[in-house]
C-alpha positions in Angstrom: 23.1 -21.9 5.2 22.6 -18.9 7.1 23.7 -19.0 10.6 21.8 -16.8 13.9 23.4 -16.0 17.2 20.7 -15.2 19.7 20.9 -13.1 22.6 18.6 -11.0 25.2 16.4 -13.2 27.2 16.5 -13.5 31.2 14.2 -13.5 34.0 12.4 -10.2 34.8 9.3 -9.4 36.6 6.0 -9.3 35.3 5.6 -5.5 33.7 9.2 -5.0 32.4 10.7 -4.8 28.8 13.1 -6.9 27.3 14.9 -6.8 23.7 16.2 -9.7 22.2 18.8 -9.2 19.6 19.9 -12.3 16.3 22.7 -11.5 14.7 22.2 -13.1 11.1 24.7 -14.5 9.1 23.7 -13.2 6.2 21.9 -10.0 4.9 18.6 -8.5 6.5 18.2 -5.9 4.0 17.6 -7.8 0.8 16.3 -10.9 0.3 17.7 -10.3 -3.6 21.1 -10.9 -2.6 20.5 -14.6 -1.4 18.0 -17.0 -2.4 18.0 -18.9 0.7 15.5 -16.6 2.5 13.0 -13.5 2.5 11.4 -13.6 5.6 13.1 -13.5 9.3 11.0 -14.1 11.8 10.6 -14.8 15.9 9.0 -17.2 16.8 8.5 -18.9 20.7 7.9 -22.1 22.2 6.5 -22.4 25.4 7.3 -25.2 28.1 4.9 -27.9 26.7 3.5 -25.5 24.5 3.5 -25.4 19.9 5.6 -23.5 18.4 3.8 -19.3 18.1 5.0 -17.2 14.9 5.2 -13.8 16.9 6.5 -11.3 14.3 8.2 -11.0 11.1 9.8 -8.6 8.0 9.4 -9.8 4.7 12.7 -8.3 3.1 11.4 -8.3 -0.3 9.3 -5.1 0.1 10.3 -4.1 4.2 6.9 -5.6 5.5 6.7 -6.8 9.1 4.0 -9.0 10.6 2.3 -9.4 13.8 0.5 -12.0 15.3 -2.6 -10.5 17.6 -1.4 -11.9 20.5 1.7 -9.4 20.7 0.0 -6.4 18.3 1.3 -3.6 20.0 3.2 -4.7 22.9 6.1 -6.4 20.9 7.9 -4.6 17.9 10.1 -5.6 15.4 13.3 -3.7 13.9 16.2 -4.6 12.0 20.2 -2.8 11.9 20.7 -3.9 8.2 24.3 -2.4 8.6 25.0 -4.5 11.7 22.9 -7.7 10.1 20.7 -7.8 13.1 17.3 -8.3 14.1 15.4 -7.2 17.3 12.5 -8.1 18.8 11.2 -5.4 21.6 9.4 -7.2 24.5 6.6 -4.6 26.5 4.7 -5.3 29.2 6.0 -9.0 29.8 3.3 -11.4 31.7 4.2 -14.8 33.1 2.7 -16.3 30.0 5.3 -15.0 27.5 7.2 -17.3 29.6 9.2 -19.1 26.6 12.2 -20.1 24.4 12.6 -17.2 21.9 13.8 -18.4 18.3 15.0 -16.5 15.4 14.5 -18.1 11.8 14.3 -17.7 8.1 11.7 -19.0 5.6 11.7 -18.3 1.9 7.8 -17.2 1.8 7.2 -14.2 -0.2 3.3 -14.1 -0.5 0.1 -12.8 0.4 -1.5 -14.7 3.2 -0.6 -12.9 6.1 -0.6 -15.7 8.2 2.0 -17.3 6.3 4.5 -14.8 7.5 3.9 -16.5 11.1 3.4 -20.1 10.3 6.2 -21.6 12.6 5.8 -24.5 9.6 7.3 -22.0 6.9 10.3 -21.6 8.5 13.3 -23.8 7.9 16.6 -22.6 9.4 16.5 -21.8 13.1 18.9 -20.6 15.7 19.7 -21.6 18.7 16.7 -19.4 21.1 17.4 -17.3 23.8 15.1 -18.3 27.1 12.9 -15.5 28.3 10.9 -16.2 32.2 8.6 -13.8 33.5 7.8 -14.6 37.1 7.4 -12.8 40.5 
């Protein structure tokens, strides 16, 4: 089973940047070379709050995925040499407030919002906690 080992969060001010780094256990470049997963994905969970599907790549074809609350102020990149996933936090607000999780699902479709269904995904790390407060 693969295995993540989070790492980034803190507490900043509202307006700064943050990147979160998982180190995956297995490979990010190919979802050919295990059958355990295609997509790796972040996901938070606010204090009290569901589980949000932020942003994913679908390693089958390179595909990432956004959810509209993040388009364009969180990005996304993988170091398929290093096995390691980032997720690049602009322009923070108290309301991203959260526990940041890496995780795996196998979902290799169409539907979009599959790719940031928190339900898809089976195999979670540990989350790193990000706080955005004055």
């Amino acid at each position: 089973q693969v295995q993540f080992v989070e790492s980034g969060g803190g507490l900043v001010q509202p307006g700064a940047s943050l990147r979160l780094t998982c180190v995956v256990s297995g490979s990010t470049s190919d979802s050919g070379s295990t059958s355990d997963y295609n997509t790796i994905g972040w996901i938070r969970q606010a204090p009290g709050g569901k589980r949000e599907g932020l942003s994913a790549f679908s390693l089958s074809d390179g595909s990432t995925y956004y959810a509209d609350s993040v388009k364009g102020r969180f990005t996304i990149s993988k170091d398929d040499a290093n096995n390691t996933v980032y997720l690049l936090l602009n322009n923070l607000t108290p309301m991203d407030t959260a526990v940041y999780y890496c995780a795996t699902s196998t979902y290799r479709g169409s539907y979009y919002y599959r790719y940031l269904w928190p339900h898809e995904y089976s195999n979670w790390g540990q989350g790193t906690q990000v706080t955005v407060s004055s």
